[in-house]
C-alpha positions as CSV (number, residue, x, y, z in Angstrom):
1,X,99.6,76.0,77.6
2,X,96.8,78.3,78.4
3,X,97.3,79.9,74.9
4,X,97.7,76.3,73.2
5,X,93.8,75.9,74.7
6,X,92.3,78.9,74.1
7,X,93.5,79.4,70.6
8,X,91.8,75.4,70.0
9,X,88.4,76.6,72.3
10,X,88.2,80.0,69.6
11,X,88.7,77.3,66.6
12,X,85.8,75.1,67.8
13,X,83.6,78.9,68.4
14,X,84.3,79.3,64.3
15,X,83.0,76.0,64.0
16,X,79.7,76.2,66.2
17,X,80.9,74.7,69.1
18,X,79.7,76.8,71.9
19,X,79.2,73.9,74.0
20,X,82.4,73.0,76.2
21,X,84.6,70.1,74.3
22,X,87.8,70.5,74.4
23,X,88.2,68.3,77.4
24,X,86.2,65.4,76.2
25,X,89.3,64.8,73.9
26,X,91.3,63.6,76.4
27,X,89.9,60.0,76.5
28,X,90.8,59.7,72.9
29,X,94.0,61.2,73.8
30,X,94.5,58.4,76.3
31,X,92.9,56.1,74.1
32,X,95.5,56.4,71.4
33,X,98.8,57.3,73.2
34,X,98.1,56.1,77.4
35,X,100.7,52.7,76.6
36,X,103.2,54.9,75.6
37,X,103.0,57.8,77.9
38,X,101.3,55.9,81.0
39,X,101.3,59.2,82.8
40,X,98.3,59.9,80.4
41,X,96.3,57.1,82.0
42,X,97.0,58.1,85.3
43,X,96.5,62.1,84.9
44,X,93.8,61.2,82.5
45,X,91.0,62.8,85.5
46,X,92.9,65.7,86.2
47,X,93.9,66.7,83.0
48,X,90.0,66.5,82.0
49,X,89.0,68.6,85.0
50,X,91.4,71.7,84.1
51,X,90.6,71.4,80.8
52,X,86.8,71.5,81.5
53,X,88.0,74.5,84.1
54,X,89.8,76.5,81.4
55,X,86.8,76.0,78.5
56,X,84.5,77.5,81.4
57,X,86.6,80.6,82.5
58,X,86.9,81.3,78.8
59,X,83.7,80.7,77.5
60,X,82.9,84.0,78.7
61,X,85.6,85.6,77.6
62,X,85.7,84.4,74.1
63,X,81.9,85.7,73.7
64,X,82.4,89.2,74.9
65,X,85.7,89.9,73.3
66,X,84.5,88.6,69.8
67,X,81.2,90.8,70.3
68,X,83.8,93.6,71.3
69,X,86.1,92.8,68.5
70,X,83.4,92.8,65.9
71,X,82.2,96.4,67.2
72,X,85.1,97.7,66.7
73,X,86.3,95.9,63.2
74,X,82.9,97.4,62.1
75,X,83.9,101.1,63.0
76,X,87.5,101.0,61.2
77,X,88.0,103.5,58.4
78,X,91.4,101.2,57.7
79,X,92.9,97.8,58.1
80,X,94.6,98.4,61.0
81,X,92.7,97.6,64.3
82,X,94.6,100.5,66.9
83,X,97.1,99.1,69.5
84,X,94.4,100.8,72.1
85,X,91.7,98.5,71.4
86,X,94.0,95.6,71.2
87,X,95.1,96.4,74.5
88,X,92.0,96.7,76.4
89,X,90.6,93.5,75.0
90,X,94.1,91.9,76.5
91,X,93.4,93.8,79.6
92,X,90.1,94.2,80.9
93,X,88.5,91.2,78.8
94,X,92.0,88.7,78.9
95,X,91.5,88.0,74.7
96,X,94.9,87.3,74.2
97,X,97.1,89.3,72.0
98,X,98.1,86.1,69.3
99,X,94.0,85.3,69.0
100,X,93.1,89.0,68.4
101,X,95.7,88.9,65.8
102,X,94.7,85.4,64.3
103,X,91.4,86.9,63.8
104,X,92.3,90.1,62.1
105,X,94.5,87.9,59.6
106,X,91.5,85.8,59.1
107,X,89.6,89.2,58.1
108,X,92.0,90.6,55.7
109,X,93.0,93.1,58.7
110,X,96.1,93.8,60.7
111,X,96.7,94.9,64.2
112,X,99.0,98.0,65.3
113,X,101.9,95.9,67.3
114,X,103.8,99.3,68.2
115,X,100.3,100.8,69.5
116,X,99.7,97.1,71.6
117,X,103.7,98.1,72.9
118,X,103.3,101.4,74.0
119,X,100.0,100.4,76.0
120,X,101.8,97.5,77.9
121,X,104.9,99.7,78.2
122,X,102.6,102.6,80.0
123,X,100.7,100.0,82.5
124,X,104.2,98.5,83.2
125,X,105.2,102.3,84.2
126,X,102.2,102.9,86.2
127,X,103.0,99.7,88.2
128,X,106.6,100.2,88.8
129,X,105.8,103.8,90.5
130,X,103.3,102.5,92.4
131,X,105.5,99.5,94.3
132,X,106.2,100.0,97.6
133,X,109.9,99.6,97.3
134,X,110.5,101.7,94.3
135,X,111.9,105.2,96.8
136,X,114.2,102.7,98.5
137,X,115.8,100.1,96.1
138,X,115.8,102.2,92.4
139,X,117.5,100.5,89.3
140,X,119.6,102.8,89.2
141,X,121.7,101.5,92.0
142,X,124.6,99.0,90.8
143,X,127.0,97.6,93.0
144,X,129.9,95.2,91.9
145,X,130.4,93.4,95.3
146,X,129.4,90.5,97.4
147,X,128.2,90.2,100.7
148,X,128.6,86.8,102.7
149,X,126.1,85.4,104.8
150,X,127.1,83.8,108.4
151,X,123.6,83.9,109.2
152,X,122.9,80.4,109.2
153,X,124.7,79.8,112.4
154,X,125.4,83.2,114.2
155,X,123.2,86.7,114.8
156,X,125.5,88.9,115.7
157,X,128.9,89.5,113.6
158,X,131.6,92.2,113.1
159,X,131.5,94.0,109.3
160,X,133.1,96.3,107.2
161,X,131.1,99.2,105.3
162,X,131.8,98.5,101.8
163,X,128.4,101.0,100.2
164,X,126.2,103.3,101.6
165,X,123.2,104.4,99.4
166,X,120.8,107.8,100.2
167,X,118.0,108.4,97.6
168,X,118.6,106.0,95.3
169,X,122.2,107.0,94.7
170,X,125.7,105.8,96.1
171,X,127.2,108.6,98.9
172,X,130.4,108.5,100.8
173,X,128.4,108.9,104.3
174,X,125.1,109.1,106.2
175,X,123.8,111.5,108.6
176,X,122.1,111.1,111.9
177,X,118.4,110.8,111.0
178,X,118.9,109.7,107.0
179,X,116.9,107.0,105.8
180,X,119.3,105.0,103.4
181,X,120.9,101.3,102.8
182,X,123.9,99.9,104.4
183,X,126.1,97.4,102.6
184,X,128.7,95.0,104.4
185,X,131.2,92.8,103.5
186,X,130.0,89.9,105.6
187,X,126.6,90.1,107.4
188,X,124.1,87.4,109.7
189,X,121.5,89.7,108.5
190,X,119.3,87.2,106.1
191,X,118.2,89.2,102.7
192,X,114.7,88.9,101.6
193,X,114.2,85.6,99.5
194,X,112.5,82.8,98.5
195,X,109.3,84.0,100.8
196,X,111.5,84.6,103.3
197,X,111.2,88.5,104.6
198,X,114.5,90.3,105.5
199,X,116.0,90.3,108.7
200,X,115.5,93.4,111.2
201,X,118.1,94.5,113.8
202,X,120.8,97.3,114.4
203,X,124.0,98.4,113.3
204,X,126.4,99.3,116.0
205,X,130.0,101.1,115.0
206,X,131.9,103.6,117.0
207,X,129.8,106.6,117.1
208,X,126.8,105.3,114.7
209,X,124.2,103.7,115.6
210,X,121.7,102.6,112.5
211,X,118.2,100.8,113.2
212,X,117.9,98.1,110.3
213,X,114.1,97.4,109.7
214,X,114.7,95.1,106.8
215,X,117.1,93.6,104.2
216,X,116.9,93.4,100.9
217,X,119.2,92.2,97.9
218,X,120.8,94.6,95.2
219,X,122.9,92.4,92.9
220,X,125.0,89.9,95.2
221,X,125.1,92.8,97.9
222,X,123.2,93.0,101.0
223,X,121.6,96.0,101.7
224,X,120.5,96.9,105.6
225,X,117.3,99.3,105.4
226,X,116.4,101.4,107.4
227,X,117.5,105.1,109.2
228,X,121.0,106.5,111.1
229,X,120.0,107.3,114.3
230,X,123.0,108.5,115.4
231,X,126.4,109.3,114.6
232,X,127.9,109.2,111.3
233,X,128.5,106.0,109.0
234,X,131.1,106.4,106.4
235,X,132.5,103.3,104.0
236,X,135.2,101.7,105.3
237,X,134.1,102.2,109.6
238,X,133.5,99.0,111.1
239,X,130.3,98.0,112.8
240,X,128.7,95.4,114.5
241,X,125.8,94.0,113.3
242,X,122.6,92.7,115.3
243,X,120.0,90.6,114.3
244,X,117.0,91.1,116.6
245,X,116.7,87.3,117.6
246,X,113.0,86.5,118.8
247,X,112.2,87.9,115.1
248,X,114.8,85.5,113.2
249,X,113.3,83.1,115.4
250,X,110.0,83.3,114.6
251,X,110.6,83.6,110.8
252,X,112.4,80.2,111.3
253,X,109.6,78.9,113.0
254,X,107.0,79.6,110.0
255,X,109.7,79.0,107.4
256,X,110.4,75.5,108.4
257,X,106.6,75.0,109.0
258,X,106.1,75.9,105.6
259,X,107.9,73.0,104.0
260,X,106.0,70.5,106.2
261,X,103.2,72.0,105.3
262,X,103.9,71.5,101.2
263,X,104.8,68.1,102.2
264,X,101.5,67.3,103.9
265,X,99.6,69.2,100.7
266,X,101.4,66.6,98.8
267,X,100.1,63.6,100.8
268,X,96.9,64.3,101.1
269,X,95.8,66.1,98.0
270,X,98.4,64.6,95.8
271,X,101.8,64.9,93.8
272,X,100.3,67.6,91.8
273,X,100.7,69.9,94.5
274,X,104.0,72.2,93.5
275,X,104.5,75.5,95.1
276,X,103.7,78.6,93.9
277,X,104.5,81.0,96.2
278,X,105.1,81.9,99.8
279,X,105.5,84.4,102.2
280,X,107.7,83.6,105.6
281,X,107.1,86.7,107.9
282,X,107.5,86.7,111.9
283,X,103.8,86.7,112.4
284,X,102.3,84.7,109.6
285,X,103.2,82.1,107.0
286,X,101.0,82.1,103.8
287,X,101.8,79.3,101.1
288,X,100.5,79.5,97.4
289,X,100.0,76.1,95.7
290,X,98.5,74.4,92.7
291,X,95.4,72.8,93.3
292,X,91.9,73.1,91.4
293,X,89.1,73.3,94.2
294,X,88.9,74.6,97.6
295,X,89.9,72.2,100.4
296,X,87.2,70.1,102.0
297,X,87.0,70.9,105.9
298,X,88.0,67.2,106.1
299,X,91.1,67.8,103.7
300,X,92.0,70.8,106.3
301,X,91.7,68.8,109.2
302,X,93.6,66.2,107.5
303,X,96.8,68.3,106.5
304,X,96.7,70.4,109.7
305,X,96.8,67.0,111.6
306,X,99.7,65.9,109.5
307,X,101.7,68.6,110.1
308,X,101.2,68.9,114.0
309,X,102.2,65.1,114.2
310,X,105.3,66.0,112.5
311,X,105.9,68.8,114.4
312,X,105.6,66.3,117.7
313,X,107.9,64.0,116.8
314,X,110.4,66.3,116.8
315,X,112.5,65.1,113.7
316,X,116.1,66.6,112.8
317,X,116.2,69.9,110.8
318,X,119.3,68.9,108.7
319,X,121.0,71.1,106.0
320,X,123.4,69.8,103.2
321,X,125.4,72.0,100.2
322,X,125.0,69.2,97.3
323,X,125.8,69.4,93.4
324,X,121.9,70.6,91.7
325,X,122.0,67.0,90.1
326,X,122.8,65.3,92.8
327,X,120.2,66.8,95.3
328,X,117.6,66.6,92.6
329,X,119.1,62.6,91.9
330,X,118.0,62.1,95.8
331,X,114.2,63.2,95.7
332,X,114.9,67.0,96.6
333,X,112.1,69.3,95.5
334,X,112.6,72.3,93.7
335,X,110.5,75.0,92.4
336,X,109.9,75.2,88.5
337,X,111.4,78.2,86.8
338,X,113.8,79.0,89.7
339,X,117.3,79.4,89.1
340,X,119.9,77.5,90.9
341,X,123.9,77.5,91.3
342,X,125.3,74.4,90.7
343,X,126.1,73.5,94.3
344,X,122.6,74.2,96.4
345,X,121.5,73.9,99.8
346,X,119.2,70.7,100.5
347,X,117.2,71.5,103.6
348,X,115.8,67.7,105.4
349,X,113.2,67.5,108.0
350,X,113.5,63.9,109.0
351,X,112.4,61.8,105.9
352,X,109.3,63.9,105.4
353,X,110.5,66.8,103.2
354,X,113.6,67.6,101.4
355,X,113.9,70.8,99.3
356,X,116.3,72.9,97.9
357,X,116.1,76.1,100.2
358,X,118.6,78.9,101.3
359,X,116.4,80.0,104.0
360,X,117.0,79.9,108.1
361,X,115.1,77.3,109.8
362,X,114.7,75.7,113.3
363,X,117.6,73.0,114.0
364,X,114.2,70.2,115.4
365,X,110.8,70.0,113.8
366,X,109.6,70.4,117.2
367,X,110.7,73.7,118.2
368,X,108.0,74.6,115.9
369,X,105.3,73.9,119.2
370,X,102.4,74.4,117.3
371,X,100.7,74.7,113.4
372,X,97.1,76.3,113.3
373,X,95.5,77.0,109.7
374,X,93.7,80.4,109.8
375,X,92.3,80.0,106.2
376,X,92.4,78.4,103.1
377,X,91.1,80.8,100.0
378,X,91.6,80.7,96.0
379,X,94.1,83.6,94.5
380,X,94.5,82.2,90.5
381,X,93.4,80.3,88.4
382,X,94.5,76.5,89.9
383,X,96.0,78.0,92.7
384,X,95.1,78.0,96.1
385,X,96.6,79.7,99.4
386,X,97.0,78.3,102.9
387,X,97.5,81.2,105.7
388,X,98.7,79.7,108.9
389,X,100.6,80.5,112.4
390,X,103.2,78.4,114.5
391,X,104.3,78.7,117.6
392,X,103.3,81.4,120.2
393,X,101.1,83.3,117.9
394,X,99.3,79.9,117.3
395,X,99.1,79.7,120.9
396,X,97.9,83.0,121.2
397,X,95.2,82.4,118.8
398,X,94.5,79.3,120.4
399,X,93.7,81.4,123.4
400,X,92.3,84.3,122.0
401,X,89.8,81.8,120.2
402,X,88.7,79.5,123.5
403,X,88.1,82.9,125.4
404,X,85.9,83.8,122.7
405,X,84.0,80.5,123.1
406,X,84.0,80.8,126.8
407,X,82.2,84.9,126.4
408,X,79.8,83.7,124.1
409,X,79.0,80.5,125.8
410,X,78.3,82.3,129.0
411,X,76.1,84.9,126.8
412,X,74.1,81.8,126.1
413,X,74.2,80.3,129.5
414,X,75.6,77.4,128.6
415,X,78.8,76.0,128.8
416,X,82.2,75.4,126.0
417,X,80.9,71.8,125.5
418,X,77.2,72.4,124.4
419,X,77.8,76.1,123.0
420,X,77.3,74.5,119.1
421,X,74.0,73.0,120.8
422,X,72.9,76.4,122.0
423,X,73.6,78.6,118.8
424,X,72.0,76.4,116.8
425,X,68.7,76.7,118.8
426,X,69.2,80.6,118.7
427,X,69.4,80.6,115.4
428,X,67.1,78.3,114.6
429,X,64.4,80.6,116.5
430,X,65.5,83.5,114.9
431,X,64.8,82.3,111.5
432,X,61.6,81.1,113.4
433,X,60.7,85.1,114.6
434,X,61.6,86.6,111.5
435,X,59.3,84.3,109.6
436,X,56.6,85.2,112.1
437,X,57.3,89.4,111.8
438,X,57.3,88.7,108.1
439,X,53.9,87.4,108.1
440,X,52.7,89.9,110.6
441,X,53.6,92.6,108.2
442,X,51.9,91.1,105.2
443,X,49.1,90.7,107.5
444,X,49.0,94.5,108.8
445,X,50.1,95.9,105.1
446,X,47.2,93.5,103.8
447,X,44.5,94.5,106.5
448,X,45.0,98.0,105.9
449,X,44.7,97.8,102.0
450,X,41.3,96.5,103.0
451,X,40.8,99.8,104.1
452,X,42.8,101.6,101.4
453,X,40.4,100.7,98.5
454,X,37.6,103.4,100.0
455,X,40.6,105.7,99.7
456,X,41.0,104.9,96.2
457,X,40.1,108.7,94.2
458,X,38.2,108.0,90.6
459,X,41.0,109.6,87.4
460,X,39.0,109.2,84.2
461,X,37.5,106.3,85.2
462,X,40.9,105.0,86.5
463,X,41.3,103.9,90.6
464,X,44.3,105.8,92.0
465,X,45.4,105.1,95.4
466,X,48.5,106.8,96.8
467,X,49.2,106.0,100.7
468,X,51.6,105.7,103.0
469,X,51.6,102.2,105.4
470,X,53.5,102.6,108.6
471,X,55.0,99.4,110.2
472,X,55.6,97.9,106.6
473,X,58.5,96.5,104.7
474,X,59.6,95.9,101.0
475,X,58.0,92.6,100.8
476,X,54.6,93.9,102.5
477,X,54.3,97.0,100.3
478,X,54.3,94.4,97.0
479,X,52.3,91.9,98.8
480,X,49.7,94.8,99.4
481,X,49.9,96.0,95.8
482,X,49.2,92.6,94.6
483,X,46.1,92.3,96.7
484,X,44.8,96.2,95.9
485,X,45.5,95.9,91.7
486,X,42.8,92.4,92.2
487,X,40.4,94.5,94.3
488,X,40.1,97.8,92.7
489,X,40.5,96.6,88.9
490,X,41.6,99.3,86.6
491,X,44.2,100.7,88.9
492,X,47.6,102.8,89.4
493,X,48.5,102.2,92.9
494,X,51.7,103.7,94.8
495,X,52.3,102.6,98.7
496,X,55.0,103.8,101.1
497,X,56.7,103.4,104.1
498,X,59.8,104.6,106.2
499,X,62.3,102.6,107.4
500,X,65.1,103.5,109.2
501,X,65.1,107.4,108.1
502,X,64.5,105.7,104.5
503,X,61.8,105.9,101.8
504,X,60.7,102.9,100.1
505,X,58.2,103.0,97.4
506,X,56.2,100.5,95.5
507,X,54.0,101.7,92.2
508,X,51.4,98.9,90.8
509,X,50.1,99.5,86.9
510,X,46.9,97.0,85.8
511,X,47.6,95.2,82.9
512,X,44.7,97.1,81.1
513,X,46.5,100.6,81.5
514,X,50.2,99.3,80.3
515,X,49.9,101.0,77.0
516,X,48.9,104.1,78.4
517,X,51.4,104.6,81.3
518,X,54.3,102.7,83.0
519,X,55.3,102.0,86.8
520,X,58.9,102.6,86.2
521,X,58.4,106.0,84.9
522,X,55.4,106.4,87.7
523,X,58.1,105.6,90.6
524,X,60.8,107.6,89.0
525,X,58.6,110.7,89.1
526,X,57.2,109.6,92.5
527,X,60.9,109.3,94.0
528,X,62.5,112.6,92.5
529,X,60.2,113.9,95.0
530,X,61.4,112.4,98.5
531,X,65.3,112.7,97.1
532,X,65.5,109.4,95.2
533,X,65.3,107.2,92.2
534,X,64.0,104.1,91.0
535,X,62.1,102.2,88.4
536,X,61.4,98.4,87.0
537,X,58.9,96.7,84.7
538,X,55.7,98.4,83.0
539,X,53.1,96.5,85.6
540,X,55.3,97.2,88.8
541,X,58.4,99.3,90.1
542,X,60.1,99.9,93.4
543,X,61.6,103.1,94.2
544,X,63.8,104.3,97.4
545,X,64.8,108.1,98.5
546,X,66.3,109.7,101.0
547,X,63.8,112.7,102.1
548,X,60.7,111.0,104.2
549,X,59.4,114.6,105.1
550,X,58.3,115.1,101.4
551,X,57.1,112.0,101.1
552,X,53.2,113.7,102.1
553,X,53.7,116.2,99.5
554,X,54.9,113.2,97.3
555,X,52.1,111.2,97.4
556,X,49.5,113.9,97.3
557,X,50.7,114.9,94.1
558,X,50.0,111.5,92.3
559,X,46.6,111.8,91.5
560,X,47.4,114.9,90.0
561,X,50.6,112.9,88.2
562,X,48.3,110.2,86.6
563,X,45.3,112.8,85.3
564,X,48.2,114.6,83.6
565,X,49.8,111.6,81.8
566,X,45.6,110.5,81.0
567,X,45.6,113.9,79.3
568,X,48.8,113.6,77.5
């Protein structure tokens, strides 16, 4: 869809549109086809506002890639534009690959596809070595059989070794202190899934002992990660396998929370909401959905609210194996672009949520305790991310977040009831001291240029003042310069000060002397001295360095600066 736009937003550049108006086709869209497709009518907002979304992200993009695009066409010594440059304008600019290629066409010129290839091919390289996962779980590693979960109900089991893998390759046995995978026939261990991380736990067999710290899928096997501690493991020895519990039940915790929470997106932003991604760790939940805008505070409150109510009336947690049809037939939600068997599991929390899930969860809503939002934030375009706690880490935070009230409400002599009161005053007279110092340092930089301009050395009939004003900031230093340039008339004037082991710099050219000198190239030649660099327009510059004990020798040497570029 995204293409479909931009390649109709490039047609309307070719024909002068540089204006957003893609989206302003939608009414006539409704217009003509809203009493045949009467989702039209009822979408017609929200298609208008992505569209308007998209035109705006591109608009940018579309500009600098054709400016980049045109560079380039005008430096070929062929007809071919290079894969390379194809590439990075896919890359860093996001000028997709079909319009680069529409546009070559449209110039009698071609694009080198196996150049484009090799490019992606390389970036896809550089990514794969850089996951996380790629020492553990290579592609290399194939395995033919199939582990069954009994997760869902029990957390410890007995299994047999049916593969053991150590540095990306099949062995016949592990060694006390290997790092390497352990397969079973049948394991409670939960694989990592649908947002859901792996189970953690231990492997216990006659002599062996193997700490799992996660599980992860290879095919339909499970593999249990993690390092032989001791013993030996060899296929074919029996162990018994244990899931550590208060970490499966946390997971559960966050993973049931999770659904709620999509449920309570729906409600209170809207149907639109589909997810687009989750993560369902022991600490944390974080849930990626489609949405266009940040959540108001109230919209926050709202689906926070929603959950917690749910959470307190304690609805069943009810699971179901169902034909795909069927469970979809009976309202279940599903995620788009997932792949399904034919029978799936339909996971219910009371009559608020029903979606197809294979993950563990809590058996009642309200053995979740406790849902706390820690931040809402955008991560793509239309999609928006919700991080969140449950249970005794939202206590915890809870806790951790009232003590900090309590500390800074005692800082402020107050108490956790009037502590919003109390900051706001302190801030308020902050803002109130800082404008006061502000205007005490204009006042101080100002009354000492009063004093400066008898300081000012005649240069071929030019005023030259170079000083340095203690006590002064940025904003005085300019303010002074203004002042000095309307006293002294025909004037270069540089002013300093040190702040905080800093130099800072400020050079002032009349507008008389522009065509003879600059302040840019003044305060560049100023701050080269005192370990820095700088520069800005012809009439005024500021400058920083690094080197306050040259700035004497710095300043001394301007008059002699200014009566060498007179002489040039």
């Amino acid at each position: 869809m995204r293409r479909i736009i931009r390649r109709a937003i490039r047609h309307g550049y070719k024909l002068g549109q540089t204006q957003p108006f893609f989206h302003k086709l939608v009414a006539s869209l409704v217009r003509e086809m809203g009493a045949y497709y009467t989702e039209l009518v009822s979408g017609e907002a929200r298609a208008t506002q992505i569209l308007a979304q998209e035109e705006n992200r591109f608009a940018e993009t579309l500009t600098t890639g054709m400016a980049l695009l045109d560079a380039e066409a005008a430096k070929l010594t062929s007809t071919v534009i290079p894969g390379e440059t194809v590439f990075r304008l896919y890359d860093t600019y996001g000028f997709p690959l079909d319009l680069t290629a529409d546009v070559a066409r449209e110039r009698g010129l071609s694009i080198d596809q196996a150049g484009f290839d090799a490019a992606m091919e390389a970036q896809r390289g550089r990514a794969r070595a850089a996951s996380k996962f790629g020492s553990e779980l290579r592609d290399s590693v194939k395995l033919s059989g199939k582990t069954d979960f009994l997760g869902y109900d029990r957390l410890t089991d007995k299994g047999l070794v049916t593969s053991l893998i150590f540095d990306g390759a099949v062995v016949d046995a592990l060694r006390p202190g290997q790092e390497g995978q352990v397969v079973l026939d049948h394991t409670p261990f939960y694989a990592e899934s649908g947002g859901q991380i792996g189970d953690s736990g231990v492997l216990i067999g006659a002599t062996a002992r193997f700490t799992v710290r996660d599980t992860r899928k290879i095919g339909a096997s499970f593999a249990h990660v993690g390092v032989l501690e001791a013993g030996a493991l060899r296929i074919g020895d029996a162990v018994e396998a244990q899931v550590d519990r208060e970490r499966r039940i946390s997971i559960a915790l966050n993973h049931s929370a999770t659904h709620i929470l999509h449920a309570a997106l729906r409600k209170v932003l809207g149907t639109h909401v589909e997810q687009k991604g989750s993560l369902v760790a022991a600490d944390r939940l974080r849930f990626d959905f489609s949405h266009t805008q940040a959540l108001l505070p109230e919209e926050l409150r709202q689906v926070e609210e929603l959950v917690n109510s749910v959470i307190r009336n304690n609805a069943p947690v009810e699971t179901r194996v169902m034909a795909l049809d069927e469970a979809v037939a009976a309202g279940a939600m599903s995620l788009f672009g997932e792949k399904y068997e034919s029978d799936v599991r339909v996971l219910s929390i009371g009559d608020f949520s029903m979606e197809l899930c294979g993950g563990t969860h809590v058996e009642r809503a309200g053995d979740i305790g406790l849902f706390k939002i820690l931040s809402e934030s955008g991560v793509a375009a239309g999609v928006r991310r919700v991080e969140a706690v449950t249970g005794n880490t939202a206590y915890e935070w809870v806790v951790h977040t009232d003590q900090v009230l309590r500390d800074i409400a005692a800082m402020l002599r107050g108490s956790r009831e009037d502590v919003d009161e109390k900051v706001r005053e302190l801030v308020e007279r902050s803002r109130r001291l800082e404008k006061e110092v502000q205007q005490l340092k204009t006042k101080l930089a100002s009354g000492q240029g009063g004093d400066l301009t008898s300081r000012a050395k005649d240069v071929g009939g030019i005023k030259v003042l170079a000083a340095q004003i203690d006590g002064a900031d940025a904003k005085s230093l300019r303010d002074a310069v203004d002042q000095l340039k309307s006293k002294l008339g025909s004037s270069v004037i540089v002013l300093a000060t040190v702040q905080e082991g800093k130099v800072v710099l400020v050079v002032g050219v009349s507008a008389d002397l522009l065509s003879r000198m600059k302040a840019g190239e003044i305060a560049g030649a100023v701050a080269a001295q005192v370990g820095g660099k700088g520069g800005g327009r012809a009439d005024f510059a500021q400058a920083g360095g690094t080197q306050p004990e040259n700035l004497g020798k710095a300043l001394a040497g301007v008059e002699s600066l200014i009566r060498n570029r007179l002489s040039n």
